[in-house]
Backbone as a ProteinNet text record, in pm:
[ID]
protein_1_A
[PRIMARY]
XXXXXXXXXXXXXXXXXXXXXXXXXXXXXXXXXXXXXXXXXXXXXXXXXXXXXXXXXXXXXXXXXXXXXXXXXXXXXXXXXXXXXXXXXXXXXXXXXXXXXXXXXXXXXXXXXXXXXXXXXXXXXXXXXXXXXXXXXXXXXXXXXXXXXXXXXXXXXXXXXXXXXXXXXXXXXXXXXXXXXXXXXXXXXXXXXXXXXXXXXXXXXXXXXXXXXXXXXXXXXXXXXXXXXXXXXXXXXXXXXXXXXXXXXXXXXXXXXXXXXXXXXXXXXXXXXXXXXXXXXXXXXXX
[TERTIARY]
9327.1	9214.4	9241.5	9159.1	9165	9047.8	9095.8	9029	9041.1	8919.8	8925.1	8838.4	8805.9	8757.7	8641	8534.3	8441.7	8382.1	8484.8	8428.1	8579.4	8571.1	8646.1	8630.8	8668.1	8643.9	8756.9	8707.4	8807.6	8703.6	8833	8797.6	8803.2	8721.2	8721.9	8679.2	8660.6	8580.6	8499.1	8424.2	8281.5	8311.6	8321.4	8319.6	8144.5	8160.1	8041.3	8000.9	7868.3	7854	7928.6	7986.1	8055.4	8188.3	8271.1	8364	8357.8	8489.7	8482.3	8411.6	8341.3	8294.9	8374.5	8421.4	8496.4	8330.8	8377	8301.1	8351.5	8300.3	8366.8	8291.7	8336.1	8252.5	8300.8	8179.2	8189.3	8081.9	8234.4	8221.1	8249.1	8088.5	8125.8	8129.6	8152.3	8218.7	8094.9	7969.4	7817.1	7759.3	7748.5	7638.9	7532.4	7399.2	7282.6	7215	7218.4	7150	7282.9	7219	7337.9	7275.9	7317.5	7271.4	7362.6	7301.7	7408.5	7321.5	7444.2	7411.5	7466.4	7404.7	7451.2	7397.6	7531.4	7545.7	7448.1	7435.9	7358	7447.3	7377	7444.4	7425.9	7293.6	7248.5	7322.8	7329.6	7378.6	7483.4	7557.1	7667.7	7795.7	7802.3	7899.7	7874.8	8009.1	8003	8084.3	8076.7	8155.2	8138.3	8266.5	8324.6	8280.8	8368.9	8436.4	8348.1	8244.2	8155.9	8031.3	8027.3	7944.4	7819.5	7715.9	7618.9	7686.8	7780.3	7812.2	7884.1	8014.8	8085.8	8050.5	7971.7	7951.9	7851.6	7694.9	7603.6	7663.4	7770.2	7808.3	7853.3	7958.9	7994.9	7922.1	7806	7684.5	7630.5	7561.4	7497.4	7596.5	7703.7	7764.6	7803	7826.1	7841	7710.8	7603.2	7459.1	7486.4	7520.5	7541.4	7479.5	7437.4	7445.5	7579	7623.9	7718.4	7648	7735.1	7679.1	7770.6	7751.2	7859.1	7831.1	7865.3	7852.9	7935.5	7843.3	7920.2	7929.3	8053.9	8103	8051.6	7917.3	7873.5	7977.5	7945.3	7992.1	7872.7	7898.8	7858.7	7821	7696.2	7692.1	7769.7	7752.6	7858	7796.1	7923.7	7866.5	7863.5	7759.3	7722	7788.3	7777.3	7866.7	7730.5	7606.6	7514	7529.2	7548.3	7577.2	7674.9	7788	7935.4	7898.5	7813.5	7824.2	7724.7	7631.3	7564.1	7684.1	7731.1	7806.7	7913	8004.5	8112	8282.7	8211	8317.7	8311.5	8458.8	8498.4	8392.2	8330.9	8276.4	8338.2	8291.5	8340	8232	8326.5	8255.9	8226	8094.7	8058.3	8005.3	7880.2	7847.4	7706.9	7548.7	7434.4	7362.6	7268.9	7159.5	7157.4	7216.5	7141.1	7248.2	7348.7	7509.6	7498.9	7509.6	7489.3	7343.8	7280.9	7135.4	7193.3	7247.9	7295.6	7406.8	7500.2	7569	7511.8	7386.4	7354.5	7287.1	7183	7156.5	7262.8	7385.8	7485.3	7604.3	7608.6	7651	7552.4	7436.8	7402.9	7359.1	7368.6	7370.9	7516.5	7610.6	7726.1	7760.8	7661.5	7677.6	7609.6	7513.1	7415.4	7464.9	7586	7656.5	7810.8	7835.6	7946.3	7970.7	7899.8	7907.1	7827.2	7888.2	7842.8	7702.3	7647.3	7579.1	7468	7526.6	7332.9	7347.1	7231.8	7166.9	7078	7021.9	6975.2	6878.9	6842.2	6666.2	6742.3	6820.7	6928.3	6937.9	6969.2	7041	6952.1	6883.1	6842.3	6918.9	6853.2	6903.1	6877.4	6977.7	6902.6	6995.5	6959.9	7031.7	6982.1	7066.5	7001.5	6979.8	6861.2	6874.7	6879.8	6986.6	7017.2	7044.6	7084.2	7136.4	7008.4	6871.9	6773.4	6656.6	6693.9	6649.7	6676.6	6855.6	6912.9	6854.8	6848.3	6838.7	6703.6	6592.6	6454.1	6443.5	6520.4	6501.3	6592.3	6681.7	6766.7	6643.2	6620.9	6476.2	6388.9	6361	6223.3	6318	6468.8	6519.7	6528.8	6550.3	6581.4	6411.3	6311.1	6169.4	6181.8	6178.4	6180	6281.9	6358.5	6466.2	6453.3	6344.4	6269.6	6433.7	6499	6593.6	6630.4	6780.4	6737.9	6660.9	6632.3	6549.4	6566.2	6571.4	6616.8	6543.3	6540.2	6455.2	6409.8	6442.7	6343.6	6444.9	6371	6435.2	6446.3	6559.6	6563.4	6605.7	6523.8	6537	6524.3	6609.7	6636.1	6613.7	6560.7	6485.2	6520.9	6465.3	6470.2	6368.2	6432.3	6386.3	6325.2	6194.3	6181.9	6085.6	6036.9	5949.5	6033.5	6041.8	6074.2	6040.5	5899.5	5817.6	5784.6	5834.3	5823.3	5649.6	5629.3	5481.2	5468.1	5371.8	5345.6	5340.2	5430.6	5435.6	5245.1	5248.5	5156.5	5143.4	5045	5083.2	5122.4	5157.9	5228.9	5377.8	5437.4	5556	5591.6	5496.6	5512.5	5538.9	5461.8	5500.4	5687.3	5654.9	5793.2	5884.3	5887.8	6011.7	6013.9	5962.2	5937.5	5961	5988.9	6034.4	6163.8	6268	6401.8	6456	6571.2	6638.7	6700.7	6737.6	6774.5	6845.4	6953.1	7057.5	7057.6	6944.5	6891.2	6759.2	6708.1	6606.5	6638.9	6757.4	6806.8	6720.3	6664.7	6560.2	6407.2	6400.4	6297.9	6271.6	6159.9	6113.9	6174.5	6235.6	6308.2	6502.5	6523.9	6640.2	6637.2	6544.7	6502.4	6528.6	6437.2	6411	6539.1	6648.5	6754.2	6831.8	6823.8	6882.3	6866.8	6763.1	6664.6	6755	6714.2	6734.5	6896	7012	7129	7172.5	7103.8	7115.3	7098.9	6974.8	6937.9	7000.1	7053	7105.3	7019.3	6943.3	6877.9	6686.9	6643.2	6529.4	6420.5	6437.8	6290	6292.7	6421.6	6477.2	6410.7	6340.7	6263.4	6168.5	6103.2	6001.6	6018.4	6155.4	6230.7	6156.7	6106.2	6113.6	6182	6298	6404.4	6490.2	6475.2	6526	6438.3	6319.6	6303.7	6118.7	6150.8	6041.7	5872.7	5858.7	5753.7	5648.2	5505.1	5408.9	5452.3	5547	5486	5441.4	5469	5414.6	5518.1	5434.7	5546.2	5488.9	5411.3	5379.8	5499.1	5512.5	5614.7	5726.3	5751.2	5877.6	5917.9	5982.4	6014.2	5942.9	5925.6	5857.7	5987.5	5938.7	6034.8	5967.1	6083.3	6099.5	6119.2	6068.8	6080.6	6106.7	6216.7	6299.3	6310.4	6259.1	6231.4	6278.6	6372.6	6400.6	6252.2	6251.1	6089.2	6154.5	6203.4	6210.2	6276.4	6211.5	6278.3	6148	6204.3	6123	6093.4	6210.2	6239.6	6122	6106.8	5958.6	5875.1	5832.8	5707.4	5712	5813.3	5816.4	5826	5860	5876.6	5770.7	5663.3	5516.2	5452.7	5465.5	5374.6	5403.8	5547.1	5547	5538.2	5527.3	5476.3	5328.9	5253	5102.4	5102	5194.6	5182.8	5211.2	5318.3	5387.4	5268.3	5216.9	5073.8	4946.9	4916.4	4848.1	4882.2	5026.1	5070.8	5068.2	5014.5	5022.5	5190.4	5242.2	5376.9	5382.1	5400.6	5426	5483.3	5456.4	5542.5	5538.6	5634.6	5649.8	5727	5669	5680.9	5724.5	5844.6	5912.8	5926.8	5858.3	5962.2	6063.9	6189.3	6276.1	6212.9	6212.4	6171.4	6273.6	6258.1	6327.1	6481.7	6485	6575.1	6546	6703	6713.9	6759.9	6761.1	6769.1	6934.7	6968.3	7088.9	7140	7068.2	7062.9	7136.9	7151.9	7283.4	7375.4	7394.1	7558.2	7621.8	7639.3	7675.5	7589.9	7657.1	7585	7450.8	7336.3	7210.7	7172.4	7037.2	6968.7	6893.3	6862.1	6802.3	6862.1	7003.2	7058.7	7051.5	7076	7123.5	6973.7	6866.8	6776.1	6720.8	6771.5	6770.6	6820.4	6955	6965.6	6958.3	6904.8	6866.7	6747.3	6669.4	6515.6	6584.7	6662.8	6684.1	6801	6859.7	6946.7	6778.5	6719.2	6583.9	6477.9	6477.8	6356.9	6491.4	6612.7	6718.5	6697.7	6736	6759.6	6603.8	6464.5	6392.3	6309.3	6302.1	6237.5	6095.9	6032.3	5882.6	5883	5967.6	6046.6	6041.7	5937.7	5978.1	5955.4	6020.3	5981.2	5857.4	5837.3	5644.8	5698.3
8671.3	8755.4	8899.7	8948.3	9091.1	9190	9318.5	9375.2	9501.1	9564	9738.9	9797.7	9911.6	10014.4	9917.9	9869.8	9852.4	9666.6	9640.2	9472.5	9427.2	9304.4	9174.8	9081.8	9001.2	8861.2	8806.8	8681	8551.4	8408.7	8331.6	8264.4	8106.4	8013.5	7907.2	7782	7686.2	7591.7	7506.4	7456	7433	7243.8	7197.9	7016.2	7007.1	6906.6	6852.7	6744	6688.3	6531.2	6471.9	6540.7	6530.1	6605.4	6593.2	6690.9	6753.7	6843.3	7036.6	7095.2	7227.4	7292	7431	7486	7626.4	7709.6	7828.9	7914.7	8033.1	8179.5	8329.9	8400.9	8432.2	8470.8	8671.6	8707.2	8877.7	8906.8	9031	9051.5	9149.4	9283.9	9377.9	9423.4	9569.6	9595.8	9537.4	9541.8	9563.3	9479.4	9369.7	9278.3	9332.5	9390.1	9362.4	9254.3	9154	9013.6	8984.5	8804.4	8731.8	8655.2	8588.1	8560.2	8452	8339.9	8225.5	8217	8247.5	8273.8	8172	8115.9	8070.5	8080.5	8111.8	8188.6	8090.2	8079.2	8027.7	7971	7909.2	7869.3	7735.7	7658.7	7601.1	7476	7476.3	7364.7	7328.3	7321.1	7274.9	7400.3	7523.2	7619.8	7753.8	7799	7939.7	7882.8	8006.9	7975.9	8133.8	8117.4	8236.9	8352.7	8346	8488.8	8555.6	8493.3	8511.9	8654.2	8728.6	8872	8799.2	8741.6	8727.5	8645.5	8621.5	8564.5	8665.5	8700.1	8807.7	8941.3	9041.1	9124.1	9126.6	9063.9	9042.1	9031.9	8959.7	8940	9085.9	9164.5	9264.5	9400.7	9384.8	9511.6	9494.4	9360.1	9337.5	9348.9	9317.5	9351.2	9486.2	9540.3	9680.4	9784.4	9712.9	9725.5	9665.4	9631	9552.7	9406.6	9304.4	9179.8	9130.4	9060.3	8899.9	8887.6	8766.8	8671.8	8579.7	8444.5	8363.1	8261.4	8329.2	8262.7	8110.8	8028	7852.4	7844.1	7773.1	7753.5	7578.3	7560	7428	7358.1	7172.3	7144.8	7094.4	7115.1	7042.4	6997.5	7005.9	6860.9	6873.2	6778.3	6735.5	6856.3	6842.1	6949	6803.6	6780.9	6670.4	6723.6	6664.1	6673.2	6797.1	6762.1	6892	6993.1	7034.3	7120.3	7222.6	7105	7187.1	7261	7177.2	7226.5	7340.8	7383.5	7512.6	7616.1	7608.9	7680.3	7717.2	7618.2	7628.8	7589.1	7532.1	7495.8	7365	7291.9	7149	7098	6987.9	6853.2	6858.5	6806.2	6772.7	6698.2	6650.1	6559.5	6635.3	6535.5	6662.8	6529.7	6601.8	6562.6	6577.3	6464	6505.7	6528.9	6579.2	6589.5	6454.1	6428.5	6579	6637.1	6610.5	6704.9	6807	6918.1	7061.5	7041.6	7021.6	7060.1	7087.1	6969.7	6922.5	7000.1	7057.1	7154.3	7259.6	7336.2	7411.5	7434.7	7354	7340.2	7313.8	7261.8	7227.3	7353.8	7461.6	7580.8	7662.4	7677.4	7728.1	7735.9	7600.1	7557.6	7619.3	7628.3	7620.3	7773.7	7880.1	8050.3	8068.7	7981.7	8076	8048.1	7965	7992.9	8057.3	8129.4	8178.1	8327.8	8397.8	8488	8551.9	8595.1	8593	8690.9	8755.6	8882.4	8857.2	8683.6	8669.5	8539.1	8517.9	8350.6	8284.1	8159.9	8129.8	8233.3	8292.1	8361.8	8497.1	8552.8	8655.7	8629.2	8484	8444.5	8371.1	8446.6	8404.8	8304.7	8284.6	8173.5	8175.1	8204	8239.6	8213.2	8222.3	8222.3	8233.7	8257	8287.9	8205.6	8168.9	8072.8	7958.3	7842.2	7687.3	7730.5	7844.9	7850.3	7865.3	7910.8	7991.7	7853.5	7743.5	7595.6	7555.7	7529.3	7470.5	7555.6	7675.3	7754.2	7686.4	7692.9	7612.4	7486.7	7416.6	7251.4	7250.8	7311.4	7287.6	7393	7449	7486.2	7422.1	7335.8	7227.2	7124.2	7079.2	6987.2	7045.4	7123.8	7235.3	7229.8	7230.1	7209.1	7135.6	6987	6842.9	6819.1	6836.4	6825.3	6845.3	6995.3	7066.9	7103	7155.9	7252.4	7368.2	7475.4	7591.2	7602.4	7709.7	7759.7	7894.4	7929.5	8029.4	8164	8280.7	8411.6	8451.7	8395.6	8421.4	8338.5	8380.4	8327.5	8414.1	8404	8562.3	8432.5	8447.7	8353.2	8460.8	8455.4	8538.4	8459.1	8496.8	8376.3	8220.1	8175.1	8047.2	7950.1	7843	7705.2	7603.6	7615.4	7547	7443.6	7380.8	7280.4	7197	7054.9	6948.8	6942.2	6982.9	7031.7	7140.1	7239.3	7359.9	7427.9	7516.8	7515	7633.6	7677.4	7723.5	7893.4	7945.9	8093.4	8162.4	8265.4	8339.7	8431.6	8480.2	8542.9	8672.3	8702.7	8824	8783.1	8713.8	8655.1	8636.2	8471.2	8440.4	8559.2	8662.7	8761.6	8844.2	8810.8	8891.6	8810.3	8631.3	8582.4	8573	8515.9	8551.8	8644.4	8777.8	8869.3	8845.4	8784.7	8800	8716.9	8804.5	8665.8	8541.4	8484.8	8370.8	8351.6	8410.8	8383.6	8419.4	8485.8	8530.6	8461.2	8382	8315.8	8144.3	8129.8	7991	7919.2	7916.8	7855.4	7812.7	7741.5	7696.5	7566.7	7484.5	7439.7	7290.6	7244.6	7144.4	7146.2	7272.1	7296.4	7284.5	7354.1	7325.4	7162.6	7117	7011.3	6883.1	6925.9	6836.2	6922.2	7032.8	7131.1	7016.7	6959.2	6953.9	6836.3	6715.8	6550.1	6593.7	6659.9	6663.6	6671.2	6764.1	6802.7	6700.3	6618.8	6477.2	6372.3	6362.2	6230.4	6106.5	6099.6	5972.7	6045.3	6070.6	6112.9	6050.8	5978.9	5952.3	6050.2	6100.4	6220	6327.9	6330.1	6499	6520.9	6371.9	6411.2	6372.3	6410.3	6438.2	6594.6	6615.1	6777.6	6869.3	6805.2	6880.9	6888.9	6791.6	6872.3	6961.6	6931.8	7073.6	7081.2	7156.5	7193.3	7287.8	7296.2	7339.4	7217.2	7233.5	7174.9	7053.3	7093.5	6963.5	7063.2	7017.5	7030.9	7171.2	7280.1	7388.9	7478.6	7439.8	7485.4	7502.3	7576	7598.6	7673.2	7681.6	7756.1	7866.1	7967.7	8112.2	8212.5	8349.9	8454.2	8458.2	8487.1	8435.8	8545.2	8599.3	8683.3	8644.2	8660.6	8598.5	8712.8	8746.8	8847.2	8776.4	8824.8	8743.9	8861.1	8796.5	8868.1	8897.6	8978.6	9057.9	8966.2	8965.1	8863.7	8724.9	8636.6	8557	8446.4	8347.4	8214.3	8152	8152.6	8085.6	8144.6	8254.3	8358.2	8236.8	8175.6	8111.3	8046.6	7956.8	7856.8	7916.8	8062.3	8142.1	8184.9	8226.3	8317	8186.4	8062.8	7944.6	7898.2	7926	7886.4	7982.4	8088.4	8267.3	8177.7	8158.2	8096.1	7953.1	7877.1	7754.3	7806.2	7894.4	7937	8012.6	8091.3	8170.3	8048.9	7957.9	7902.1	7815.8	7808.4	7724.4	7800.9	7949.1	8064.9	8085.2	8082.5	8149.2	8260.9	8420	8509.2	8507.5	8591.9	8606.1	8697.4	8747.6	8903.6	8827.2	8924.1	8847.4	8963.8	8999.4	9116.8	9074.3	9184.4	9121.3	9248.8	9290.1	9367.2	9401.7	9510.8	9540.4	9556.7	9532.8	9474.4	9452.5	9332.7	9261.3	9121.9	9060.8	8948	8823.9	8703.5	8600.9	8652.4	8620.9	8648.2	8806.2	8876.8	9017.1	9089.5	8990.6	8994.6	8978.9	8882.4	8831.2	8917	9063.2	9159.1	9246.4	9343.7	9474.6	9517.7	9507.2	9524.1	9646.2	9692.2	9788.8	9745	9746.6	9678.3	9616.8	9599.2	9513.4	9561.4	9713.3	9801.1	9800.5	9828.5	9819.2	9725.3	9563.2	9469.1	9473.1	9479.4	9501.4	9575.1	9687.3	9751.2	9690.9	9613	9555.5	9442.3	9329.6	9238.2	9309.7	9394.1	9459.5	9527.6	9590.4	9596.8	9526.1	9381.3	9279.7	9181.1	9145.7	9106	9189.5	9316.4	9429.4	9488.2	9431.3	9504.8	9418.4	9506	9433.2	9399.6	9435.7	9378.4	9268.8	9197.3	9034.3	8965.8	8881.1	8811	8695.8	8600.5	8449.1	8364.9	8275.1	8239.4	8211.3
2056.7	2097.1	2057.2	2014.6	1941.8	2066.7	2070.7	2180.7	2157.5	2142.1	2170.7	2270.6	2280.9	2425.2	2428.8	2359.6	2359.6	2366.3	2291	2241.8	2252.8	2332.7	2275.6	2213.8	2116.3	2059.9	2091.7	2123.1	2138.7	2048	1989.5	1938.3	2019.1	2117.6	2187	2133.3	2204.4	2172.7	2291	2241.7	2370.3	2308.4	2479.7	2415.7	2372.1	2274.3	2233.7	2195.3	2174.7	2183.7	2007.6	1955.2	1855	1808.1	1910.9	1941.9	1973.4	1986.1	1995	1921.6	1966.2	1858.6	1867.5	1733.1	1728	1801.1	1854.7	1880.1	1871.4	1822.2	1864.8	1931.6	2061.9	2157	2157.8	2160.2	2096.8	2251.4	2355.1	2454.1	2462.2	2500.3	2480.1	2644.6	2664.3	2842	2966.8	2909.4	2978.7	2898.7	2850.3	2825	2897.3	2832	2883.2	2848.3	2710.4	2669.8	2621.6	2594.1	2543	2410.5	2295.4	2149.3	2122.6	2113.6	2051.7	1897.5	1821.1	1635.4	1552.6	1464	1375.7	1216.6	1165.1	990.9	923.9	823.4	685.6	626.7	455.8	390.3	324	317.2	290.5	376.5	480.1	561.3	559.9	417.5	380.6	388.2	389.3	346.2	473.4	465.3	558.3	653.4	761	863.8	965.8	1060.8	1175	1074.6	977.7	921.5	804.6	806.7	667.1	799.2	678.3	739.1	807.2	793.5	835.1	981.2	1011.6	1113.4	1161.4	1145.5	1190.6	1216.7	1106.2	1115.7	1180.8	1188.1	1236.6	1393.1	1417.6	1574	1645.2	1512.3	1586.2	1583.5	1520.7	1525.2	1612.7	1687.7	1787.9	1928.7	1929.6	2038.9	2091.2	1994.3	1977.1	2068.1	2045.2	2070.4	2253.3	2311.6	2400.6	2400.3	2286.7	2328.8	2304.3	2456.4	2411	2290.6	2215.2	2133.7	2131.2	2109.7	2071.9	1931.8	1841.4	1722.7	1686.8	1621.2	1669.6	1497.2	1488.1	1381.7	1379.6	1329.8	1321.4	1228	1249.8	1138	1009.2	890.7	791.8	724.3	644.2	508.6	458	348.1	275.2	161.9	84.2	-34.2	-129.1	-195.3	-332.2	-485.8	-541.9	-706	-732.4	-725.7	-780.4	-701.6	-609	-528.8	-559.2	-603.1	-651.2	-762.8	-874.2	-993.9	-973.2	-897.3	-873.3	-794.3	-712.2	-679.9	-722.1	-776.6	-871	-739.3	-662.9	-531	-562.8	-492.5	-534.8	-413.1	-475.5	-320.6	-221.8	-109.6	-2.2	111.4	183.4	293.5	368.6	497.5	572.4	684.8	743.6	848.2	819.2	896.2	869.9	962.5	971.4	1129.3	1179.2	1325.4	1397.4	1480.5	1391.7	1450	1495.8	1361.1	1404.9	1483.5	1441.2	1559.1	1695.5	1720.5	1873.1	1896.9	1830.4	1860.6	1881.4	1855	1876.2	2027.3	2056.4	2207.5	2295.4	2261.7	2343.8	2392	2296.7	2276.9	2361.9	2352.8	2437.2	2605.1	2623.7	2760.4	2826.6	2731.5	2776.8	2761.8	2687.3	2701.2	2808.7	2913.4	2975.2	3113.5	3094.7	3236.2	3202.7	3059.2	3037.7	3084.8	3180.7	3235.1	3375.2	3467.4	3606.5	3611.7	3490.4	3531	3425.1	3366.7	3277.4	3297.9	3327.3	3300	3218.4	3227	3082.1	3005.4	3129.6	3101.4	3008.9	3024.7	2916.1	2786.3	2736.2	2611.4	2526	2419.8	2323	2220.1	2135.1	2026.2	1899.7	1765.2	1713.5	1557.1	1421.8	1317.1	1190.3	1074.4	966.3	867.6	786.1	727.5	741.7	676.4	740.5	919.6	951.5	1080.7	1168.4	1113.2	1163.2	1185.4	1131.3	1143.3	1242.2	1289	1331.1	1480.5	1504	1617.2	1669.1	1571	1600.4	1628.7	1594.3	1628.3	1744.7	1777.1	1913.2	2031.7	1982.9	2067.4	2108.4	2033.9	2059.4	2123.2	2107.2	2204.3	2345.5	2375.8	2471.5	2541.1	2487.6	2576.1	2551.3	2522.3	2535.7	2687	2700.9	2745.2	2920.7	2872.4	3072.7	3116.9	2993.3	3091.9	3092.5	3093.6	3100.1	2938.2	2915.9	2790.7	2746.5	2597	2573.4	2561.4	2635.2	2655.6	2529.2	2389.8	2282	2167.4	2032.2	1935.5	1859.3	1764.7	1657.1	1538.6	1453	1353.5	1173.4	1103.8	988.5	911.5	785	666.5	678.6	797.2	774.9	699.4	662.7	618.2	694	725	896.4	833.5	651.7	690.1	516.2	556.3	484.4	345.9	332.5	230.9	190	91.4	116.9	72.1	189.2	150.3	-1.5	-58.2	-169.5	-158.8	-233	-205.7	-212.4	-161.2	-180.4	-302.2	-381.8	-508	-506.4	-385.8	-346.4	-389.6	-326.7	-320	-421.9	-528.5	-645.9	-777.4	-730.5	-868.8	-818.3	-699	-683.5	-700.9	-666.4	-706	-843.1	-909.2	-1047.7	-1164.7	-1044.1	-1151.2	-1186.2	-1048.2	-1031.5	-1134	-1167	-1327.1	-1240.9	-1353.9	-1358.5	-1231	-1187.4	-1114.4	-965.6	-979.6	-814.5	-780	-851.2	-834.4	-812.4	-719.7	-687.2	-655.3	-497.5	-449	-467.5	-594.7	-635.6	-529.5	-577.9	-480.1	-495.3	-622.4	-626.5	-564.8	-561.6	-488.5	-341.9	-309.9	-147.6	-101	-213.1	-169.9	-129.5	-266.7	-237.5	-116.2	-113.4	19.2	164.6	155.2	244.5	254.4	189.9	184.6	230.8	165.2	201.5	296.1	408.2	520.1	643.8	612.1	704.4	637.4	536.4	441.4	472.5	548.4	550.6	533.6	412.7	351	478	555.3	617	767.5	776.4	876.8	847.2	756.5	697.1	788.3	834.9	973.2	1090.8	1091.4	1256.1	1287	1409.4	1431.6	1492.4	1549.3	1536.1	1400.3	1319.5	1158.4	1115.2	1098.4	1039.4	1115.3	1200.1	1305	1271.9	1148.2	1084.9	1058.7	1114.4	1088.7	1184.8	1334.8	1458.1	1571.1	1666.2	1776.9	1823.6	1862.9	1877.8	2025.6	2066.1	2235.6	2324.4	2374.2	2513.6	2417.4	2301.8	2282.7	2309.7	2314	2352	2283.9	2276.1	2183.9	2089.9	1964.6	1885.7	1774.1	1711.3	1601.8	1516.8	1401.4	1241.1	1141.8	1117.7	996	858.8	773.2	654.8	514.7	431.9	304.4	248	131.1	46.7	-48.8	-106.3	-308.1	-257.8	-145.5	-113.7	-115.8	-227.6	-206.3	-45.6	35.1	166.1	257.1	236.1	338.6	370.8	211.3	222.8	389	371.6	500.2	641.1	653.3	727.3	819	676.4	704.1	760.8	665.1	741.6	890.5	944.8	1060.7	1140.9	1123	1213.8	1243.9	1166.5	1170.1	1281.1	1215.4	1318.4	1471.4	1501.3	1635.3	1702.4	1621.7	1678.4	1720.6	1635.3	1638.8	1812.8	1807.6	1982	2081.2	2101.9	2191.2	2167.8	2098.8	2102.2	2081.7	2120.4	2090.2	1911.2	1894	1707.2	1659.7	1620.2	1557.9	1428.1	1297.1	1162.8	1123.5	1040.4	947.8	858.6	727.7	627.2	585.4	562.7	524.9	364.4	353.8	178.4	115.6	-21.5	-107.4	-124.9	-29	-4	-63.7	-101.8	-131.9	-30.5	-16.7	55.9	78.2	234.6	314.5	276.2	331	305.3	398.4	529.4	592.6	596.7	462.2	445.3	328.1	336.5	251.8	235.3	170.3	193	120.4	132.6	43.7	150.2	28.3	142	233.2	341.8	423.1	555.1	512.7	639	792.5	754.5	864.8	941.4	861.7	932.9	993.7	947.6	971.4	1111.5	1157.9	1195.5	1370.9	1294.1	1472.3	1511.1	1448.6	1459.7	1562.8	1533.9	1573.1	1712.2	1738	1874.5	1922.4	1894.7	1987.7	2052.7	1968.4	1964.4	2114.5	2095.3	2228.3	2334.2	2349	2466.5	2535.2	2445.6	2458.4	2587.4	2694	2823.6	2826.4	2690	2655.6	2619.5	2579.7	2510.2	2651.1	2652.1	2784.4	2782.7	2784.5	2847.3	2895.3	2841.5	2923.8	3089.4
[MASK]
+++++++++++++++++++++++++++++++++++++++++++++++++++++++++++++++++++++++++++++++++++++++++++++++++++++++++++++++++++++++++++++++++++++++++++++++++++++++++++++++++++++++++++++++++++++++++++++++++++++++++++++++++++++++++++++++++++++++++++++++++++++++++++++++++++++++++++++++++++++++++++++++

């Protein structure tokens, strides 16, 4: 455990219906909210120590939220996968693992401190993590138990099918070269199948919770990259969540690229204090 005037981290683990799960719990002197986070990475890659997890944990704590960032496990990384990334294969794990680690992590933060309870601790992540935060949400109201005081969700991937950019979007991904323009709509797509490994799992809605039933969930924030294919699915479910009386506040960061949190771009910082104001802010309230 590492500790200064302000913040501690310790690194634990929470039992789960699939083992332990690593967790780093970032504890600053006065928690006013609490944030269970999880990093990106197309399902398969990342971890603790990667910025959109780490640093993201220790800006917000700093800010006074707890957070306890969960080191999910897994997909597998596939032979195409490797050869886009340039990392060896590996085995993994498929939904609805991490999902279920995620609701299970947080049941288990909102009694991890005497001075917040569930109604304190949002839920929330970026990307593959910003899915996983949404479908353990909708288990979490299925479920009728505690529930999380909002959602902070950062360019996520929330529908099976990815819906069709807007020609706002389209001219902007389009401009980007070759190598920043990953997420086309056939990448998604195997993104997608990898993650559930069993293709008829795509219309599970806790895998990927865009275009079902989304009533009762929390007010929920949607932070979205500007030159980012992923928005599309983003902006469409800001619409579906509105359409269920869900509160929804929709950002998009300007000209930023997809995981704009996981290293230094312009934008992050402001990223940033948006998401420590939209947690701490006592207009954020619970149905």
């Amino acid at each position: 455990m590492t500790t200064s005037l302000t913040l501690s981290v310790e690194d634990r683990t929470v039992p789960g219906p699939h083992g332990a799960i690593p967790v780093r719990v970032y504890l600053p002197e006065s928690p006013r909210r609490g944030l269970v986070w999880a990093h990106g990475g197309a399902f398969s890659f990342g971890g603790l120590d990667q910025a959109e997890s780490d640093w993201v944990a220790r800006e917000l704590a700093a800010r006074g939220v707890a957070v306890v960032a969960v080191d999910y496990r897994l997909s597998p990384t596939p032979d195409w996968m490797a050869s886009v990334t340039g990392l060896p294969p590996q085995d993994g794990v498929h939904f609805p693992v991490a999902s279920e680690e995620m609701d299970t992590v947080f049941l288990w933060s909102a009694t991890l401190l005497p001075d917040l309870d569930a109604t304190d601790w949002s839920l929330g992540g970026a990307s593959a993590g910003a899915n996983l935060a949404a479908g353990a949400a909708l288990r979490l109201r299925d479920q009728k138990g505690p529930s999380p005081r909002s959602l902070l969700l950062a360019y996520g991937l929330f529908h099976a099918t990815h819906p069709p950019l807007s020609p706002e979007l389209a001219t902007k991904f389009g401009a980007l070269p070759s190598e920043a323009a990953v997420f086309t709509p056939e990448v998604l797509q195997l993104i997608s199948v990898n993650y559930v490994g069993d293709p008829a799992l795509l219309a599970d809605p806790y895998a990927f919770p865009g275009g079902h039933d989304l009533t009762g969930l929390p007010p929920t924030f949607l932070l979205n990259s500007d030159f980012d294919s992923i928005r599309a699915s983003a902006e469409q479910f800001a619409i579906e969540l509105i359409a269920a009386g869900v509160d929804t506040l929709l950002v998009r960061e300007p000209r930023t690229l997809h995981g704009h949190l996981d290293g230094v771009q312009d934008g992050s910082t402001t990223s940033l204090a948006r998401m420590a104001h939209w947690l701490l802010s006592d207009l954020v309230r619970p149905r």
